[in-house]
ZAROVEX-99704 format. One record per residue (C-alpha): residue number from 1; residue in one letter; x, y, z. Coordinates in Angstrom, 1 decimal. Layout:
REM residues N
[NUM, 'A', [X, Y, Z]]
...
This chain:
REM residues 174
[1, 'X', [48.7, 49.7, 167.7]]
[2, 'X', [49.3, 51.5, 164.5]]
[3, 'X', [47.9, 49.3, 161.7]]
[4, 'X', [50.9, 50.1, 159.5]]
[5, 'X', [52.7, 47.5, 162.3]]
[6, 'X', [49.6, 45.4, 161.9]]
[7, 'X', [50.2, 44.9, 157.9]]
[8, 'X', [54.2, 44.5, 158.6]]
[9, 'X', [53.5, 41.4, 160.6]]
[10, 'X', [51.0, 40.2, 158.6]]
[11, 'X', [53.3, 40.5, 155.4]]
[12, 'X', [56.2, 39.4, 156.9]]
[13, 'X', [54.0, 35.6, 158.2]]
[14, 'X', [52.9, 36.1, 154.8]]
[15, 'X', [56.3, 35.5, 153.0]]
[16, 'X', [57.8, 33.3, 155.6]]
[17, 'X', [55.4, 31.0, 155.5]]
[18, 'X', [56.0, 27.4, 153.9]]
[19, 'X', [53.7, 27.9, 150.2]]
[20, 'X', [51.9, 24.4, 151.1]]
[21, 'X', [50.6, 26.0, 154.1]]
[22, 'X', [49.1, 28.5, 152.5]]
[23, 'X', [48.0, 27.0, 148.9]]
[24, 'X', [44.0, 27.1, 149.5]]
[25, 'X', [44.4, 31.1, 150.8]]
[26, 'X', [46.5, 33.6, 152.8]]
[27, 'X', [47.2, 33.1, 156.6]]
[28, 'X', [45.1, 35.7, 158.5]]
[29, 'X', [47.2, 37.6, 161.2]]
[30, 'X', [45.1, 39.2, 164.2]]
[31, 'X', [48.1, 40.9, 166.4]]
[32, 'X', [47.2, 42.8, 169.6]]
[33, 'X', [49.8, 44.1, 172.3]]
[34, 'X', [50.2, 40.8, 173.5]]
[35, 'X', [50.3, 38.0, 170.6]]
[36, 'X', [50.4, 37.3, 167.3]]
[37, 'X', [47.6, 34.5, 165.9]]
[38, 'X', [48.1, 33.6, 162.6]]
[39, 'X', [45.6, 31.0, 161.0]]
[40, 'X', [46.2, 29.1, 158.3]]
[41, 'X', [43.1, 27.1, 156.1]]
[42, 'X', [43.7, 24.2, 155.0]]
[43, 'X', [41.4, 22.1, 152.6]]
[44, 'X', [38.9, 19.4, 154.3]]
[45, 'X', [40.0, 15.7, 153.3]]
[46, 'X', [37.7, 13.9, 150.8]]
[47, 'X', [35.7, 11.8, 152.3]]
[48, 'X', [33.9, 9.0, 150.1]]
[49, 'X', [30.7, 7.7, 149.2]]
[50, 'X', [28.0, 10.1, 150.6]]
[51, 'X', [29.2, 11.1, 154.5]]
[52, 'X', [27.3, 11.8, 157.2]]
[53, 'X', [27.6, 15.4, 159.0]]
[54, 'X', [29.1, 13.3, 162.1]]
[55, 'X', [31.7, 11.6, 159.4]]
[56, 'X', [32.3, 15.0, 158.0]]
[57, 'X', [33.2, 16.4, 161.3]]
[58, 'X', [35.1, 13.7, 162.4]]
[59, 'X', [37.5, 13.6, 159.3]]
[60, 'X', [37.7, 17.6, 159.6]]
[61, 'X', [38.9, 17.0, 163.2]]
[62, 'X', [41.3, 14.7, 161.8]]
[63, 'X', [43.2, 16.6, 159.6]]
[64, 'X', [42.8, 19.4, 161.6]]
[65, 'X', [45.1, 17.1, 164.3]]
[66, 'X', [47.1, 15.7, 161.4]]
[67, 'X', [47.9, 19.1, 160.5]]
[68, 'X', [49.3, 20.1, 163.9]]
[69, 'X', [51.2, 17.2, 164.4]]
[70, 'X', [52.8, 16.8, 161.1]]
[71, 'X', [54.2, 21.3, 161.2]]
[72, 'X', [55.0, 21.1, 165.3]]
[73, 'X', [58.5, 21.5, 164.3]]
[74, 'X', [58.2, 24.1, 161.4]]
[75, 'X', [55.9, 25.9, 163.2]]
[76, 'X', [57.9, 26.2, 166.7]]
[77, 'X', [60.8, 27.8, 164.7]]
[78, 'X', [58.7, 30.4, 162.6]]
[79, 'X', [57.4, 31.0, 166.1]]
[80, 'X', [60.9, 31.8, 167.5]]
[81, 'X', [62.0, 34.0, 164.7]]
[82, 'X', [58.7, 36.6, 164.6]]
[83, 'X', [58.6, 36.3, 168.2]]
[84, 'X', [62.3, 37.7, 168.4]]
[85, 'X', [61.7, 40.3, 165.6]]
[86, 'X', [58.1, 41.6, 166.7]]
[87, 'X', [58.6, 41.0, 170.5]]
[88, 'X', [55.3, 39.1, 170.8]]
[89, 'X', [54.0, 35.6, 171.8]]
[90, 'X', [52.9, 33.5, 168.6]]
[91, 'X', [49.9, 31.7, 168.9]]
[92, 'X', [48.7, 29.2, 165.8]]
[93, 'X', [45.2, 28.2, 164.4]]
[94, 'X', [43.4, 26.1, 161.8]]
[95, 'X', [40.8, 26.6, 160.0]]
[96, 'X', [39.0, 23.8, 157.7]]
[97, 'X', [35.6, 23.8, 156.8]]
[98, 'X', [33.7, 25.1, 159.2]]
[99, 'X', [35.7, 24.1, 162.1]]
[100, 'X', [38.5, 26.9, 163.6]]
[101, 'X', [41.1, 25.0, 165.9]]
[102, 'X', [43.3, 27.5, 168.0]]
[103, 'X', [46.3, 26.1, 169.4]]
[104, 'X', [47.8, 26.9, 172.5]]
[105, 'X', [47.8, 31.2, 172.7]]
[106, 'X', [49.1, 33.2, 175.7]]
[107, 'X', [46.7, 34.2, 178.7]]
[108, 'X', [47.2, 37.2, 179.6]]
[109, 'X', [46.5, 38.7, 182.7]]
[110, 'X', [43.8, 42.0, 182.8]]
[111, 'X', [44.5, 43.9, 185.9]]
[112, 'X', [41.0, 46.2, 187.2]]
[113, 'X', [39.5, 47.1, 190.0]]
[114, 'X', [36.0, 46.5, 190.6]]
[115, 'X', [33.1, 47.5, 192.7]]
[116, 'X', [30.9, 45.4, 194.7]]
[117, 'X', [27.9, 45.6, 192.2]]
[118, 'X', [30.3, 44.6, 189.0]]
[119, 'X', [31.7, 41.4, 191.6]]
[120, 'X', [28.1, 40.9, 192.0]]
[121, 'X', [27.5, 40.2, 188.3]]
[122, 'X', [30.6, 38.2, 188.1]]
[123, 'X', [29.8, 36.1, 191.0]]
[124, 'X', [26.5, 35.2, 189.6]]
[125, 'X', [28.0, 33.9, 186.8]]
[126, 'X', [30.1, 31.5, 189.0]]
[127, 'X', [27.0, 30.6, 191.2]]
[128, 'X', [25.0, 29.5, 188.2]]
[129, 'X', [28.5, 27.8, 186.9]]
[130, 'X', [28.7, 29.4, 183.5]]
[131, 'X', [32.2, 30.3, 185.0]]
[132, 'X', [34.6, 29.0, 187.3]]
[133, 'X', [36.1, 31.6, 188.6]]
[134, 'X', [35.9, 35.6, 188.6]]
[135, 'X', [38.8, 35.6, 186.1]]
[136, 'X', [36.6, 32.9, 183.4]]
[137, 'X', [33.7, 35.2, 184.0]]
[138, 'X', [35.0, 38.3, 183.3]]
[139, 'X', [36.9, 36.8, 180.2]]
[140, 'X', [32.9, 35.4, 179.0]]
[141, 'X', [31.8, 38.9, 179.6]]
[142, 'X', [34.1, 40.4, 177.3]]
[143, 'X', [33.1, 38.0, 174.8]]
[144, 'X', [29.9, 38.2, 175.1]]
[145, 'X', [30.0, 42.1, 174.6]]
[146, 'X', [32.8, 41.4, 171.8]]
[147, 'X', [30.0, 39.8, 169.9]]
[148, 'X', [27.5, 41.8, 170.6]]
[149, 'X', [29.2, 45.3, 169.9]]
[150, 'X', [31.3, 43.9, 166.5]]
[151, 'X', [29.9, 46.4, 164.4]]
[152, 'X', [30.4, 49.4, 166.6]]
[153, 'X', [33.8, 47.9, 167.9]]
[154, 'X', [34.9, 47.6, 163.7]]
[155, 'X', [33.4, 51.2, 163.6]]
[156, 'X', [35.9, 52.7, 166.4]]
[157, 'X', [39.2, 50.1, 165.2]]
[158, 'X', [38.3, 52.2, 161.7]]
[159, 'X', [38.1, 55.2, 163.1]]
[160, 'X', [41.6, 54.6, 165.4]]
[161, 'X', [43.4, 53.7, 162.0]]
[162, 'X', [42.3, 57.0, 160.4]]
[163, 'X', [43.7, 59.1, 163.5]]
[164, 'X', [46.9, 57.0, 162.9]]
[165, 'X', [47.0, 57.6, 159.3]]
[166, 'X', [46.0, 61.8, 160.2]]
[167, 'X', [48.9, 61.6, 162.3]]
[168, 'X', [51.5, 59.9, 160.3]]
[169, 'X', [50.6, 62.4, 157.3]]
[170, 'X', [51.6, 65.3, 159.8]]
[171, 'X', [54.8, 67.8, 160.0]]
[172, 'X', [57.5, 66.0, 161.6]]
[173, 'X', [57.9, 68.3, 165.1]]
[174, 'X', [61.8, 68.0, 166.7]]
């Protein structure tokens, strides 16, 4: 995806977002083939006298929920609109304090074909019941390498973007 797409979508939640959503800082927009995630921070509530961790956690979770409830509406018709302009799913998250809150995103399917000894692996997983099924394995071994590999991953997204940027800066050919 050329990041030039990337920066469109991100501008264009950017501007259509209500201001009070976005008072404390920008929404982040992470778009893949797929979906568009937009998360939007929100400021944790006070909470008085001198709180626990538990008490800080629990009134983060709170407005975290309060927040969802209260922009259901709002948020459902943004949803609709970028979804009909960008031709992707819309998927919504909160982040406040230290506590990121993704509501419900699209699943979508990977098809691949694999070999006995990569079922093997993924099998494991299920037998020692880190996963449920082949599918939740495979998705916790992409994570797992996702975090592992984040700085050579961010090293070949950069390098994508300046092949796009290469090619964009090239003699139109008809």
């Amino acid at each position: 995806m050329a990041s030039s797409e990337t920066t469109s979508i991100a501008s264009w939640f950017s501007g259509r977002l209500p201001a009070e959503w976005t008072q404390s800082s920008p929404p982040s927009t992470v778009v893949d083939r797929d979906e568009i995630t937009v998360t939007i921070t929100i400021e944790p509530p006070p909470v008085a006298g001198d709180p626990s961790e538990v008490d800080l956690n629990e009134a983060v979770i709170g407005r975290i929920a309060g927040f969802r409830d209260d922009t259901r509406e709002r948020r459902m018709a943004i949803a609709r609109e970028a979804e009909h302009r960008f031709e992707r799913k819309v998927a919504w998250a909160v982040a406040c304090a230290d506590r990121t809150e993704l509501f419900t995103n699209l699943a979508a399917p990977a098809m691949t074909r694999l070999r006995q000894p990569e079922r093997l692996v993924l099998d494991t997983l299920i037998d020692a019941s880190v996963a449920r099924s082949r599918a939740e394995a495979l998705a916790w071994c992409v994570r797992l390498v996702g975090r592992n590999a984040e700085d050579w991953l961010s090293e070949l997204r950069d390098a994508m973007e300046a092949v796009d940027q290469v090619r964009s800066s090239g003699p139109d050919v008809d």
